[in-house]
N, C-alpha and C positions, 0 to 999 in steps of 0.2 A: 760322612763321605758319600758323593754320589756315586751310583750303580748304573753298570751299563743293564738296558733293558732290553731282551729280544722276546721273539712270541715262543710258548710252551705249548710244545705238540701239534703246531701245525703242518709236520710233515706227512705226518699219517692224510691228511685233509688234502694238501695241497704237493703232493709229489715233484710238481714239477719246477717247486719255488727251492733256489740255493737258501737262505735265511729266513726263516719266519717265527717271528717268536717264540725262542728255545733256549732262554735261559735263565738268569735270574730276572727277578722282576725287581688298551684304555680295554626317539625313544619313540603306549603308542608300541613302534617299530626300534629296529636298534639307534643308536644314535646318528645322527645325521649331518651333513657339512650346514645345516641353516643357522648355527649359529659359532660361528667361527672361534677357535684360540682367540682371545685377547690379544691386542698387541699391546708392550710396555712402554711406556714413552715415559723416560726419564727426568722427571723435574718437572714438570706441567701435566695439565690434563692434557686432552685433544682441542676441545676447545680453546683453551690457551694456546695451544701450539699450531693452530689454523690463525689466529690473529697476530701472533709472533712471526710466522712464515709470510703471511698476506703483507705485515707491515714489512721484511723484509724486501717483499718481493716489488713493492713499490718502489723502493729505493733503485734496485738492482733487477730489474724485470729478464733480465739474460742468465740467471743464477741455475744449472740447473740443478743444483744437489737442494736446491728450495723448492724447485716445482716439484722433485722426486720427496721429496721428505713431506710439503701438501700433502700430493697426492694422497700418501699414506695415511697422516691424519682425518683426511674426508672420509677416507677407507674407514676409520675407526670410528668417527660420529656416525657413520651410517649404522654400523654396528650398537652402537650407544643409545641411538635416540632413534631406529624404525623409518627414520627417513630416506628414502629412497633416492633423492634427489644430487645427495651425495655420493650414491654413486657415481654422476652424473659428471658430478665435481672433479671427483677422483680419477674416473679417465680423462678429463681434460689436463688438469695438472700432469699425470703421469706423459700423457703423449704429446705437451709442450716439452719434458723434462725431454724424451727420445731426439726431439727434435732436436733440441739444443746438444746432446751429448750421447747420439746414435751408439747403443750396445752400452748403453749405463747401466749398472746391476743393479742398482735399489731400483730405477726406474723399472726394468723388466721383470723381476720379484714381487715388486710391486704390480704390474698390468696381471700379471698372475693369479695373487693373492684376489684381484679385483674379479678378475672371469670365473673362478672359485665362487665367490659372491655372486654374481649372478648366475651359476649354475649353467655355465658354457666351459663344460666339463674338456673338452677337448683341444680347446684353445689353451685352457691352463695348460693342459699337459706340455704344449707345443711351446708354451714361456716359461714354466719352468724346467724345460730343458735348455733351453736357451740361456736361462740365468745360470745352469750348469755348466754348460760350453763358456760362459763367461771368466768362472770361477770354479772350478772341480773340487777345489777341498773348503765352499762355506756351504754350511749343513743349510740356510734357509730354502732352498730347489728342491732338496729333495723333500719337505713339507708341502710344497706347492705339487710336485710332481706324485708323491703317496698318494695324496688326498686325491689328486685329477683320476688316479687310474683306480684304489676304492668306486668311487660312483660311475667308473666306466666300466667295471666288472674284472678288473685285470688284477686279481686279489694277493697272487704269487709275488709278480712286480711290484706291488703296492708295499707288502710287508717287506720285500729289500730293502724299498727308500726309506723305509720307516726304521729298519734294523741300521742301517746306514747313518740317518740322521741321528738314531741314540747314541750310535759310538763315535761319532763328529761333536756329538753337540748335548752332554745329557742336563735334561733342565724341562722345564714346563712345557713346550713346545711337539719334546719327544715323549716324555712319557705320558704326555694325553692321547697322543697317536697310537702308543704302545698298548692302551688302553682302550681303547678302541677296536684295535685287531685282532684283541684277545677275544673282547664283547662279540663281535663278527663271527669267532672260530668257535664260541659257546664254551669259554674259559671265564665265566663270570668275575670269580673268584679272583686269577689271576689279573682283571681286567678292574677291580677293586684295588687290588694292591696297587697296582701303576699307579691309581688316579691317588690313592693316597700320596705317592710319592709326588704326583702333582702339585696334592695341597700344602704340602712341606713345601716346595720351590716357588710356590705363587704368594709367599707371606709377605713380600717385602711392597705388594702393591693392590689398594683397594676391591681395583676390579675382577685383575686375576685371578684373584682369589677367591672373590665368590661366585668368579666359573665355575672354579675348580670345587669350591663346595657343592655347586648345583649339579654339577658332572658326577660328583659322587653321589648323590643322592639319588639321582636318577636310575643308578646303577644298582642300589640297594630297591629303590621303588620297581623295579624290572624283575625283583625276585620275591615281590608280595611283604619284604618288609619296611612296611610304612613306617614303624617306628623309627629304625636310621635312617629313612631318606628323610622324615621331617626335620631331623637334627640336625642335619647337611643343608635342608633347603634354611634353617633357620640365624644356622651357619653366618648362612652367607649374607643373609639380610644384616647381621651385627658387624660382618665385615665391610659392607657394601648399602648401606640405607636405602630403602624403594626399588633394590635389585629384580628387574621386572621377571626376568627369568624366575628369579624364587620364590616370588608372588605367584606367579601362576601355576607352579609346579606343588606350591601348598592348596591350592584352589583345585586340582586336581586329588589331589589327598585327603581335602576336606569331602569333595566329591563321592570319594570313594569311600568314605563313611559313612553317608548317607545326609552330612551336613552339608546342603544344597544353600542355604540361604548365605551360610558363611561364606561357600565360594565363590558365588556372584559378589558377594563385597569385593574379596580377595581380585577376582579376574577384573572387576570393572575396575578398580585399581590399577591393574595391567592396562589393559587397554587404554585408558587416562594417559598413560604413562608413554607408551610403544604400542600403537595399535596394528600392531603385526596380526597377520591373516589368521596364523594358528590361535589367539590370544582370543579376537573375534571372534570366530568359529566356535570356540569352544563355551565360549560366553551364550552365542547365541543356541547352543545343544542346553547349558543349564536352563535357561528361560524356558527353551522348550520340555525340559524335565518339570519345571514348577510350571506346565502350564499354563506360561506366559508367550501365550503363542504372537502375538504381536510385534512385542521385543525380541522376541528368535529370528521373525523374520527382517526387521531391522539390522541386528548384524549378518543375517546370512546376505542381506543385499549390500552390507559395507563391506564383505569380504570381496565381492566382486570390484566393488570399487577400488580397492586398495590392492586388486592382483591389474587391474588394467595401470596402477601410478607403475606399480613396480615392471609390469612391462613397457612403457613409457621410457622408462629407467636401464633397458637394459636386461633387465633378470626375467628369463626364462621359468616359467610357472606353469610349464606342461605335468608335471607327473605331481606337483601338488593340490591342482588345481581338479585334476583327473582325479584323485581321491575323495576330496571335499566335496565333488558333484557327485561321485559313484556313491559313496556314505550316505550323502542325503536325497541320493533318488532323481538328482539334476540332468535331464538331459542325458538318458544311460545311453541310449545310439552315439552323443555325440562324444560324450563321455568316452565311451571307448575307444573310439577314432584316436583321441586326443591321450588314453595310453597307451598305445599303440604308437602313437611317434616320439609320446616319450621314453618311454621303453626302447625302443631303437637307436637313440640320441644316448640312452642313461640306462643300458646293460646290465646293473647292478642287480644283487637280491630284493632290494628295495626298488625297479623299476619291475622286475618280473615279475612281484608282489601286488603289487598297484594291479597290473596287467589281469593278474589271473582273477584278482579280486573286479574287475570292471567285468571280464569274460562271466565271470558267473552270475552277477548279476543282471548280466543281459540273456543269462539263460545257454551261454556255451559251456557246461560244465565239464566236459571232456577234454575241450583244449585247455579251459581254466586249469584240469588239473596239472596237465604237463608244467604248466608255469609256475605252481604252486610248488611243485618238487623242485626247479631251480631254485626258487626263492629260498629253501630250506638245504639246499644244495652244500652249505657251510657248518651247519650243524648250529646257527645262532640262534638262542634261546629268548625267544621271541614271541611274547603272549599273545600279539592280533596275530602276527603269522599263522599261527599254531589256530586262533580262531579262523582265520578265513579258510586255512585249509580243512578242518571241519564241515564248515557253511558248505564246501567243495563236493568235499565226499558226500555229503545229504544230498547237493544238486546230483550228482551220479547216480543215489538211488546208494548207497552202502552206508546205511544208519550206523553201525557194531562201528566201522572207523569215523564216521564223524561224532558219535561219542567220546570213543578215545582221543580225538584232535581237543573237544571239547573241554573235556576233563581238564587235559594236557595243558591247555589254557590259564583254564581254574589253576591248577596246582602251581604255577608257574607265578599269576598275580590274579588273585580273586578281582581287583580291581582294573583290570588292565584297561576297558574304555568305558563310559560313559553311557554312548550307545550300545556298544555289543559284549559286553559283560554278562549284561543279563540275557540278552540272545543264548550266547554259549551255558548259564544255567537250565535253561528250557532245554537245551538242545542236549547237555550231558548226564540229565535222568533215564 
């Protein structure tokens, strides 16, 4: 029997929210909109269902429940295979489908789901309310519209839609949301169980489902124990073969063992696969841990290339891009520029984070700190947070709290990054 899900105890947190996860019972940073719920597509892959749609659509070029239904499959290759281009696709499709049937709900759900993906956080918001105004009682708006006001900072609002779509609609969709808000409000635990009710609901389809194991494993990786996040990420490989996500996410584990050679196998694997910016990046940090300073600097100059396709594309790459340049010392003047607009565009704890984290590094450790205490504003339990707010308190000159941040770190996940792990041991004796 499914359970309706709301958030536990986020009233003490969030005062001014009617619903927030309060009842029975969802990284790095906490988890983040980069890589989206699965969508299920009934009886075919996405691939299959972009050549079934495309040959439709030759037939019948006026159809538009076929450009809206495209759309969404492009929407899912992009997701599937790292390619950017499909985004491309997918708002085409989608605002052929408008055109043809102004104020169509899959179509506008759809444009949503797509500004999500490219991280044009306010334009979601602004489509899935509109797919709301369309339709008041189908829960898929209010997933489009959670998620838009999460990465806008509007936390209260966010966990309504989210309370809302559970008892609309309970299934994989909601309780990974659920799970998530928990994760946010620093209800780990509670944010465990959702996502297991997750993997119970995403059984019936390959891919879902070793989200849904990656998601959990993350969640356990978040709390220093690698032994069930392995289970989870290996999970999901038995459900899902080359799932890139879970390749990497054991490359980071291997990592944090101190088995470096295995998870360059592991991530260049990834990268082969979906050479997403994160996948890269982090490829190029192992090389540089083994000393392979040549090959680090090869991906760190493919990461730029593949943030210019994806803006090319569409997708907005200020506040990730701001981190991967502040992390490795890129351009910190402009660096900070650049979180600073995104930060203003993307409100969240995770844009005030980036922010404080650029600020200090360029040597403002006083404003740094102000941003720091928003980003922790929620109480989310959160290993590099907890580290940069440390790195914080040192730039201010107050050793005794950047110990304690430090620590706080450590106890949380001895492993938590690659680069700044061992930072935060130096810094917590």
């Amino acid at each position: 029997m499914r359970r309706r899900l709301t958030f536990l105890g986020a009233a003490a947190v969030l005062a001014a929210a009617a619903l927030l996860l309060g009842g029975a019972v969802r990284g790095g940073g906490a988890r983040q909109a980069q890589a989206a719920v699965p969508a299920v597509l009934p009886g075919a892959s996405a691939a299959q269902r972009v050549a079934e749609l495309q040959a439709r659509l030759h037939y019948n070029p006026t159809d538009p429940a076929a450009w809206g239904q495209l759309g969404i499959a492009y929407e899912q290759r992009a997701r599937e295979t790292g390619d950017s281009t499909y985004y491309s696709k997918a708002g085409g499709s989608l605002e052929r489908a408008i055109r043809l049937r102004p104020h169509d709900l899959v179509a506008t759900s759809g444009l949503g789901s797509l500004a999500l993906s490219r991280h044009r956080f306010g334009l979601a918001l602004r489509l899935g309310r509109e797919a709301h105004r369309l339709a008041p009682r189908t829960a898929g708006p209010y997933a489009v519209v959670g998620d838009a006001l999460v990465e806008l900072g509007r936390y209260g609002a966010a966990f309504h839609a989210f309370d809302t779509l559970a008892a609309l609609k309970p299934g994989l969709t909601s309780y990974a949301r659920v799970s998530y808000g928990r994760e946010l409000l620093g209800n780990t635990s509670g944010a465990i169980q959702a996502m297991r009710l997750a993997v119970d609901a995403a059984t019936a389809e390959p891919e879902p489902s070793a989200w849904t194991h990656w998601q959990l494993g993350k969640l356990y990786w978040s709390t220093g124990d690698a032994a069930a996040a392995e289970r989870e990420y290996r999970a999901a490989l038995a459900v899902f073969p080359g799932y890139v996500y879970a390749l990497d996410a054991l490359a980071q584990a291997d990592a944090g063992r101190g088995r470096l050679r295995d998870a360059i196998a592991l991530e260049t694997r990834a990268v082969a696969r979906m050479p997403l910016p994160q996948f890269v990046g982090f490829l190029g940090d192992l090389y540089a841990e083994t000393g392979q300073t040549a090959s680090a600097e090869r991906q760190y100059g493919l990461v730029d290339v593949i943030r210019r396709l994806l803006v090319a594309n569409g997708v907005k790459t200020d506040l990730e891009t701001a981190l991967f340049r502040v992390d490795h010392g890129i351009r910190l003047r402009q660096s900070l520029a650049l979180a600073r607009l995104a930060q203003q565009e993307r409100p969240s704890i995770d844009g005030d984070d980036v922010l404080a984290w650029a600020l200090a590094r360029n040597g403002r450790c006083r404003e740094a700190l102000g941003y720091s205490r928003l980003a922790l504003r929620l109480g989310t339990e959160d290993a590099l947070k907890f580290f940069h707010r440390g790195a914080i308190e040192r730039c201010v000159g107050d050793r005794p709290a950047a110990r304690t941040w430090f620590r706080r770190a450590l106890r949380l996940n001895p492993s938590f990054s690659l680069l700044w792990a061992p930072v935060a041991r130096r810094g917590a004796r």
